[in-house]
Structure formats: C-alpha cells, structure tokens
N, C-alpha and C positions, 0 to 999 in steps of 0.2 A: 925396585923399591917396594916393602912390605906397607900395603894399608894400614891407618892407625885404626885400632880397634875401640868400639865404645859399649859399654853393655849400659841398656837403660832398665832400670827397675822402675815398677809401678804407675808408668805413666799410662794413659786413657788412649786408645787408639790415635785421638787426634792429634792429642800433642808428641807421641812417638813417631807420627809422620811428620810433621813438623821439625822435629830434633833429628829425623833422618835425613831427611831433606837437605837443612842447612846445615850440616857436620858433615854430609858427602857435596854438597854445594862450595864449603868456605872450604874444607882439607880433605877432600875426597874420603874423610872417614868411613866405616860399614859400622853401623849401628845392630846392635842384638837386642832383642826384647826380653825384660824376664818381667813375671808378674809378680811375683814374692820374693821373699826371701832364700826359701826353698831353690827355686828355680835359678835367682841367682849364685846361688851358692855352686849351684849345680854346674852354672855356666864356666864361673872359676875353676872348678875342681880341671876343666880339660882343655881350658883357652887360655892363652896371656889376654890380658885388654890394657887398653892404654889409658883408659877413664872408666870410672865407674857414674853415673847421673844416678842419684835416688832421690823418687818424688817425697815430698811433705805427708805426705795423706795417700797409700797404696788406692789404686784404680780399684784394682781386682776384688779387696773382700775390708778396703777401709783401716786399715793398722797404719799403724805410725811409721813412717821411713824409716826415724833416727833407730830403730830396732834393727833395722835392716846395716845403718851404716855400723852397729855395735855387732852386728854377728859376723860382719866382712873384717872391721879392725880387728877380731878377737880370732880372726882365722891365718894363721902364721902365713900360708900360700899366696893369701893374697891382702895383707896387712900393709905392704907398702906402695899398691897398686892405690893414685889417687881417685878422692869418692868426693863428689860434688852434691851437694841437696840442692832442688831444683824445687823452690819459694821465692816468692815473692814477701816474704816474714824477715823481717831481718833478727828480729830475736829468734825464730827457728834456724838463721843463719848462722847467727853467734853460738846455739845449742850443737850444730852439726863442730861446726869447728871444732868447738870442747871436746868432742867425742872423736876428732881428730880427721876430720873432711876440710878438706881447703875448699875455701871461700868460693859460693855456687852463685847461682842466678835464678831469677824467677823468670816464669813461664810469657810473660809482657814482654820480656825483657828479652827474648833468646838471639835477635837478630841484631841487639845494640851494639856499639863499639865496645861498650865495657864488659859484655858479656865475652864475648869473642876475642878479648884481651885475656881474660881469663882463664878459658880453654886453649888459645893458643899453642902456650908450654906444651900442652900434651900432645896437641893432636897436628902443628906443623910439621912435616918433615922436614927432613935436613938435606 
C-alpha cells in the first residue's frame, strides 16, 4: 500500500514537525516541506500529493498563502489535488474556500477531532 503524500507550504520549522508528526502518527502520511510558492510548485511539477497544507502568512519571506493557494488552482496539473489553509482566521478560511481550497484548520487546533475529521478523506487509506 502507497503512503499518502502531503506537501506543506510555508510553515515555520515548528509547526512542520508538528504536522509531520501527527499525519505520519494518525495516517502514516510523509509530509514534504516547500517554503514558497516556487518551491511548491516545483514539488507538484514531479510528485502526485494527496493534500496540499498552505500556511496563512509564508514563514520564509512573510507573503500571503492565499497567493500560493491561487497559483496551485490556476495550474491545470495540480488544480484538482486538494489545498487546505492552515489558520486559525475563519474569515481567512471562508477566503481560501472562495479561492477554491476545502475547509482547513488552524495550527491550535491540528490534533482535534475536527481537524483530523477533515483531513481524513485524504489522507486514510483503504
């Protein structure tokens, strides 16, 4: 049985060990780091993933996620591959959505039942 793959954008060392952790902890997931946009793009171009996480606010150099989630929708390869924003904002939640990311979780929150209801879908196996 193939790992579910997860690529994280923008998150801060901490919280990328953190979401490593508990996504190979709850679904034995492999978690991938990108720091931008760039780099996530780059990850797509030569990997299927089975979730994409984009933080609120890039670690690396401070830009906006939702940049990040509109350059992944707008790239045909991986436009159907689901994108979570990972806030604790619910109006940055509502914003991702629009932009076409299904409903994320904030960084409090990663180890809750509702979070890990929500990830679920993607990341259980069969």
């Amino acid at each position: 049985m193939e790992r579910k793959r997860v690529l994280s954008v923008g998150q801060c060392g901490v919280d990328h060990s953190a979401i490593t952790w508990t996504f190979r902890q709850s679904f034995g997931a492999q978690v991938t780091s990108a720091s931008d946009a760039g780099e996530a793009l780059a990850h797509l171009a030569k990997e299927k993933y089975d979730l994409i996480l984009v933080n609120r606010i890039l670690d690396a150099d401070h830009s906006p996620g939702m940049d990040v989630i509109k350059q992944i929708k707008a790239t045909p390869a991986c436009a159907a591959t689901p994108v979570m924003l990972v806030s604790n904002h619910e109006s940055a939640q509502q914003e991702a959505v629009a932009l076409g990311a299904v409903p994320g979780f904030g960084k409090a929150a990663l180890t809750d039942d509702a979070a890990m209801e929500r990830v679920r879908p993607y990341l259980e196996t069969t």
